[in-house]
C-alpha positions in Angstrom: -21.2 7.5 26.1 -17.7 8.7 25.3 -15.7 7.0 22.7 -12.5 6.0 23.3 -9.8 7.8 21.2 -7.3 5.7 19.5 -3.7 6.3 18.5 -2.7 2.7 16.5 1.0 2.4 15.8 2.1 0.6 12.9 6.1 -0.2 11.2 8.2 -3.0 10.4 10.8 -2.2 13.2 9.6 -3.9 16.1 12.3 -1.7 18.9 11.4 1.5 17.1 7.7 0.9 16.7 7.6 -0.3 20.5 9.7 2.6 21.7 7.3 5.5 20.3 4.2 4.0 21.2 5.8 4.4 25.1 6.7 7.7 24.5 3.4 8.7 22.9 1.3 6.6 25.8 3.9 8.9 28.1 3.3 12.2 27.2 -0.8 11.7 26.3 -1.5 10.0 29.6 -3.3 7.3 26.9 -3.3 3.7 27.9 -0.6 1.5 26.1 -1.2 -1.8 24.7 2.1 -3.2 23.3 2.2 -5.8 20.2 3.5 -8.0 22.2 0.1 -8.5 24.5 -1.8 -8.6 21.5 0.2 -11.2 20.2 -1.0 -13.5 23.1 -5.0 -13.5 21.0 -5.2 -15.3 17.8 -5.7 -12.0 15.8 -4.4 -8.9 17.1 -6.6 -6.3 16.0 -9.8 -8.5 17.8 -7.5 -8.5 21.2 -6.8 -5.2 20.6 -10.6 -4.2 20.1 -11.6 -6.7 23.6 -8.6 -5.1 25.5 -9.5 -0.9 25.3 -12.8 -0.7 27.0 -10.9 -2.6 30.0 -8.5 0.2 30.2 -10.7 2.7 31.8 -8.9 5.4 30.1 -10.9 7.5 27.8 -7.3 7.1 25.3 -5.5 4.5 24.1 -1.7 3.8 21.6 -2.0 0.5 20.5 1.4 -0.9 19.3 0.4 -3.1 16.7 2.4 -6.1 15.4 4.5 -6.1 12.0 2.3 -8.1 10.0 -0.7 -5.9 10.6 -2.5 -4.3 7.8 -3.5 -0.6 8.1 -6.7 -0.7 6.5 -7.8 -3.5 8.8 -7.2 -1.6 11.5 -9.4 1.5 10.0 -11.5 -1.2 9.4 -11.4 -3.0 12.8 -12.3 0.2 14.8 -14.6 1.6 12.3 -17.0 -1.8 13.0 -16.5 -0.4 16.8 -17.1 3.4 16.0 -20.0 3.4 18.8 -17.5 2.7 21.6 -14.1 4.0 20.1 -13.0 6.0 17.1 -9.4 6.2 15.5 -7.9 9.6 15.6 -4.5 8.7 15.0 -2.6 6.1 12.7 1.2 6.7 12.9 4.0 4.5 11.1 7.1 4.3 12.5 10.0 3.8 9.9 13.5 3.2 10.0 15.3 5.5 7.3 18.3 3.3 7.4 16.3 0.1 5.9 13.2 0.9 4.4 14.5 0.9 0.9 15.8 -2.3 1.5 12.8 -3.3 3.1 10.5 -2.1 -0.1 13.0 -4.2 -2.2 12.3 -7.9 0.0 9.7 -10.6 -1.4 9.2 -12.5 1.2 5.8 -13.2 2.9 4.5 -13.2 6.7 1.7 -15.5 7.7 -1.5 -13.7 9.3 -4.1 -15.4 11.6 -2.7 -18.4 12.7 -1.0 -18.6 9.0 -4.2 -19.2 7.0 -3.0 -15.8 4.7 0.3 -15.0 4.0 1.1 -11.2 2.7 4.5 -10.1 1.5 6.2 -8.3 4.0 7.0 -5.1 1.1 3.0 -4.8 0.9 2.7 -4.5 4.4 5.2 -1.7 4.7 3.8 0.1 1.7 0.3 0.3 2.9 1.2 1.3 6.2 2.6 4.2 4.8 -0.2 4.5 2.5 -2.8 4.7 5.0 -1.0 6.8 8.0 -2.2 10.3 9.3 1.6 10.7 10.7 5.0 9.4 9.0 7.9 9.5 12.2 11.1 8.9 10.7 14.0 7.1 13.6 17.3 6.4 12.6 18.2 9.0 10.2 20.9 11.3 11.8 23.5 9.3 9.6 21.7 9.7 6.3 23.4 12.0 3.8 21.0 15.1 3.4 20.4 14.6 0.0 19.0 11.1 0.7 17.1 12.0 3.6 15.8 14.5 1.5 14.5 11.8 -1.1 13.3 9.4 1.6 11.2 11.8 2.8 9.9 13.3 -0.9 9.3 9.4 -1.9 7.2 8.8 1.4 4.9 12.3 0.8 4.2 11.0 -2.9 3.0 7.4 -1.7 1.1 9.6 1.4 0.2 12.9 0.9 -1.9 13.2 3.6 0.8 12.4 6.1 2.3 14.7 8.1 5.9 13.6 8.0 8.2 14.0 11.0 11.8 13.3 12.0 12.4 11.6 15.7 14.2 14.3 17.8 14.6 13.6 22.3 12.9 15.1 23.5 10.5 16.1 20.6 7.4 14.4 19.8 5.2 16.3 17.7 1.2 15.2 17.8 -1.0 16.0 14.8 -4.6 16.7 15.0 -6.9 14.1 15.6 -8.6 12.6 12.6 -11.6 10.6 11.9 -11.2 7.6 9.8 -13.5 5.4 7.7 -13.4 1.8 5.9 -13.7 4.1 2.7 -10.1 6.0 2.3 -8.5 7.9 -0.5 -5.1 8.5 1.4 -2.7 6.8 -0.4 -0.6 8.6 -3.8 -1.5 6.1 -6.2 -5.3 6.6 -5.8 -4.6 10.7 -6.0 -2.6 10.3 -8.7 -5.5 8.4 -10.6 -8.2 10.6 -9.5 -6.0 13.9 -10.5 -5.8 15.2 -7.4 -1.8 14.4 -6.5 -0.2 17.2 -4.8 2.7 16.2 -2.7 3.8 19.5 -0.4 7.6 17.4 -0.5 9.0 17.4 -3.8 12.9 16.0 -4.7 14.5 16.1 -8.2 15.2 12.2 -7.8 11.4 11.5 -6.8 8.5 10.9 -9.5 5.0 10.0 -10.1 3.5 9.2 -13.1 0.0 8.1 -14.6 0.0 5.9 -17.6 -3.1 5.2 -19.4 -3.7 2.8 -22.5 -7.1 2.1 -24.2 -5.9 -1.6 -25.6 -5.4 -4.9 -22.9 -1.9 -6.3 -22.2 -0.1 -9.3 -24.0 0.6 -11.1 -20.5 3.5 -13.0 -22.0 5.4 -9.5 -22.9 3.6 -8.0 -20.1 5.8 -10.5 -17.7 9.1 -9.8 -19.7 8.5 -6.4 -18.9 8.1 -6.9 -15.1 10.8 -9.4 -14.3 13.5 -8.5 -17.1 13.3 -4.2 -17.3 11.3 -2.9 -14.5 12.6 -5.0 -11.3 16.3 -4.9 -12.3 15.9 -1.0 -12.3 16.0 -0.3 -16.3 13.6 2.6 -16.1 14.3 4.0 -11.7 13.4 2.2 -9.1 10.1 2.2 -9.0 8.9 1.8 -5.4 5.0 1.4 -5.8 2.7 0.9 -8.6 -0.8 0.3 -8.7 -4.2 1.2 -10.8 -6.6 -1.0 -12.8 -5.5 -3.2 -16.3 -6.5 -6.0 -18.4 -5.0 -8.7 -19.4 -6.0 -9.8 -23.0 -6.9 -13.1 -22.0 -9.0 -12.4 -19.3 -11.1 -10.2 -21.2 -14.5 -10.0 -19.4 -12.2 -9.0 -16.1 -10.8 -5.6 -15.1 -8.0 -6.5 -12.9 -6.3 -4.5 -10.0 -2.4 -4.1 -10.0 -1.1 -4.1 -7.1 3.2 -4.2 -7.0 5.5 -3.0 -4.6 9.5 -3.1 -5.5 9.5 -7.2 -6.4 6.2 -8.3 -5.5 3.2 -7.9 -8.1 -0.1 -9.6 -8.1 -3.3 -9.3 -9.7 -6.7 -10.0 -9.2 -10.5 -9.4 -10.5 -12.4 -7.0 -9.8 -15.7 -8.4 -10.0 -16.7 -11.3 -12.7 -17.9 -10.8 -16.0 -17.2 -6.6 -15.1 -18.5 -6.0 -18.8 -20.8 -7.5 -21.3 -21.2 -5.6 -24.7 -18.3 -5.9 -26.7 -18.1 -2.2 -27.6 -17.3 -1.8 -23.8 -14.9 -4.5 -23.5 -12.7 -3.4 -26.5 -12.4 -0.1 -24.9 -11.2 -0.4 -21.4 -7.2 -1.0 -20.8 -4.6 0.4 -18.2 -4.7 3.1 -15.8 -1.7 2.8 -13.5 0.4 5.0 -10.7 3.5 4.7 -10.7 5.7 6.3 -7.7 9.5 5.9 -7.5 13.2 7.0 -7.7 15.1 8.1 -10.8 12.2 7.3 -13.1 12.6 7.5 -16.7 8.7 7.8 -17.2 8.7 8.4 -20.9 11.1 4.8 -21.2 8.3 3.2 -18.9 5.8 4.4 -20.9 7.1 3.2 -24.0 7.8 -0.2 -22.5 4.1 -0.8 -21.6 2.8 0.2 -24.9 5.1 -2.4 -26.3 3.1 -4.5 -24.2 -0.2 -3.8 -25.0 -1.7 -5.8 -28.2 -0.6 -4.9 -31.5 -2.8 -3.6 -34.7 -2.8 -6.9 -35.8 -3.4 -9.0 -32.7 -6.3 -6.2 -31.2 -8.0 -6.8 -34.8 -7.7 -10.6 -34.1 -10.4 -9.9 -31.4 -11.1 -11.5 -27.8 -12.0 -15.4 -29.2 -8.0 -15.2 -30.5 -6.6 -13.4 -27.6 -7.5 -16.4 -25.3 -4.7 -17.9 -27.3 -1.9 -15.9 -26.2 0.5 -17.0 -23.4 -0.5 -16.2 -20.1 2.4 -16.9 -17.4 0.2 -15.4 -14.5 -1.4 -17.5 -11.6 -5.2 -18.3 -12.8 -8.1 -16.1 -10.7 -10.0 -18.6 -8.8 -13.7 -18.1 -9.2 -16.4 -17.0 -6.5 -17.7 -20.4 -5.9 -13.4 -21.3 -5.4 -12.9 -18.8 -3.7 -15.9 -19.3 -1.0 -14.9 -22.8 -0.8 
C-alpha cells in the first residue's frame, strides 16, 4: 500500500499559516485540511490522523492549529508510518512579531485545557523541529535585521532550509523522513559539537557553557529574573541543556527557557547513586541569542554554582539552601 505523503504546517500567525498551506495544497495538487476543521475533534493531530486516508489523495498540507507541538506531530504520524509518512514540516513566521512573540509568557491550553504550554515554547520548537522556515511579512524590515532574524532562526534550526515569501514564488524542499527520535534543533547540535549554522550575523551567537559543580537555586533565580531576562548579558532567545540543582542532588534536570519562560524538570529519579558520580555531574547548557556577551554569561553562572566552601559542605548541607523553584512531583504524583 502507498503511504500517504504529508506536508504539516505549523506558526503562531493563524492568516499567514492558513494562506501558505492553500498555496502549497495549490501548486502540489495535495489535499488540504485547514486548522480550522481540525479544530472541530477534541485533539487536532488525532482528527488530523482520522481525516487523510478519507481524502483519497495520495498527498496531504495539514494546517495545523497554533497551539500544536511539532514533535507531537513527528510523533503523531510516526505511530501511523504504515499508512502515511511526514515528508514535510514547514513553519510559517511572521518577521514583523516573532521577537515579540519569543519575548510573551503567557500559556495556551491543549486538549480540552487539561495542559497548558506557554505560547514562546510553542513557537520555539516549531522552529526547532521544521524541515522549511518561510518567512511572510518582511519587505519592511531593515536589511540588517532581516539579516539577523534570519541568522537567529538557522542557529535555533540548522537543518532548515530558510525561505522568504515572494508571489508568485514558492520554493518546495525535498521530502524528508521523520522519526519520534530527532536531533534537529541548535541547542542539541550545539551540545553534541556538531553546530554549524550555514547563516551567520555579527549580532547572532551560540554558546555552550559547562560546569562540573550543581547550582545554588537561590542565586541561580537571581540570575534568571534580575540579569538574564532584563537583557544584561543579549537577549538571549533560547537556552536549553541538562543541570543540577544542589538541592535536588540525586536528579539531573532538563532546562528548558525560551526569552521569559524557564522550567525544569527530572530526568529520571534517583539518575545516580554512588557519591563519586553525583559530585561530578553539573551544567551543560546552549545558549542561542542576540548581542550575547557570552564571557559576562558565563561568569554569571559560575557565580551561581556552589562555592569552595559550600561544595565541601556536601549534599546532606545542600538540602539546606533556598530553593525558590516549583517542587518535581514524583512518578506515583505524577501518574495520579
Amino acid at each position: 500500500m502507498q503511504r500517504i505523503e504529508i506536508t504539516a504546517v505549523l506558526g503562531a500567525c493563524a492568516p499567514e499559516r492558513r494562506a501558505f498551506a492553500e498555496r502549497r495544497s495549490a501548486r502540489t495538487g495535495a489535499a488540504m485540511i485547514s486548522a480550522a476543521r481540525l479544530a472541530q475533534g477534541s485533539d487536532p493531530l488525532l482528527e488530523a490522523v482520522a481525516l487523510v486516508p478519507w481524502t483519497g489523495a495520495s498527498g496531504a498540507v495539514i494546517e495545523l492549529p497554533a497551539e500544536t507541538r511539532a514533535t507531537e506531530v513527528i510523533g503523531a504520524l510516526d505511530a501511523e508510518s504504515e499508512r502515511m509518512r511526514l515528508t514535510h514540516l514547514v513553519c510559517v513566521v511572521d518577521a514583523l512579531h516573532v521577537l515579540t512573540d519569543v519575548m510573551r509568557d503567557d500559556y495556551v491550553s491543549q486538549r480540552g485545557g487539561s495542559l497548558f504550554v506557554a505560547r514562546a515554547e510553542l513557537l520555539i520548537t516549531q522552529l526547532e523541529y521544521a524541515s522549511q522556515i518561510v518567512f511572510v511579512n518582511w519587505e519592511s524590515l531593515a536589511t540588517a535585521d532581516l539579516s539577523a532574524l534570519m541568522a537567529l532562526a538557522n542557529h535555533l534550526a540548522p537543518k532548515a532550509r530558510l525561505s522568504l515569501h515572494q508571489d508568485g514564488y514558492e520554493p518546495i524542499t525535498e521530502p524528508l523522513t521523520f522519526s519520534r527520535h530527532q536531533d534537529r534543533p541548535g541547542w542539541i547540535a550545539l551540545l553534541n559539537d556538531e553546530f554549524d549554522p550555514y547563516m551567520t550575523d555579527p549580532r547572532v551567537a551560540a554558546a555552550r557553557y559547562v560546569h562540573e559543580r550543581p547550582l545554588h537555586p537561590g542565586r541561580l533565580q537571581t540570575v534568571l529574573d534580575e540579569r538574564i531576562e532584563p537583557g544584561e548579558f543579549g537577549f538571549v532567545v533560547r537556552s536549553a541543556g541538562f543541570c543540577r540543582l544542589a538541592t535536588r542532588p540525586r536528579n539531573i534536570a532538563s532546562w528548558d527557557h525560551v526569552g521569559r519562560v524557564i522550567s525544569f524538570e527530572p530526568v529520571g529519579g534517583d539518575a545516580v547513586s554512588a557519591e563519586a558520580e553525583l559530585l561530578a555531574i553539573g551544567q551543560d547548557l546552549a545558549f542561542i541569542g542576540i548581542d550575547l556577551d557570552t564571557a559576562a554569561l558565563a561568569a554569571a553562572l559560575d557565580d551561581a554554582a556552589l562555592t569552595d566552601e559550600e561544595f565541601a559542605a556536601g549534599p546532606s548541607a545542600w538540602l539546606r539552601l533556598l530553593d525558590p523553584f516549583p517542587e518535581w512531583l514524583t512518578a506515583d504524583e505524577s501518574h495520579g
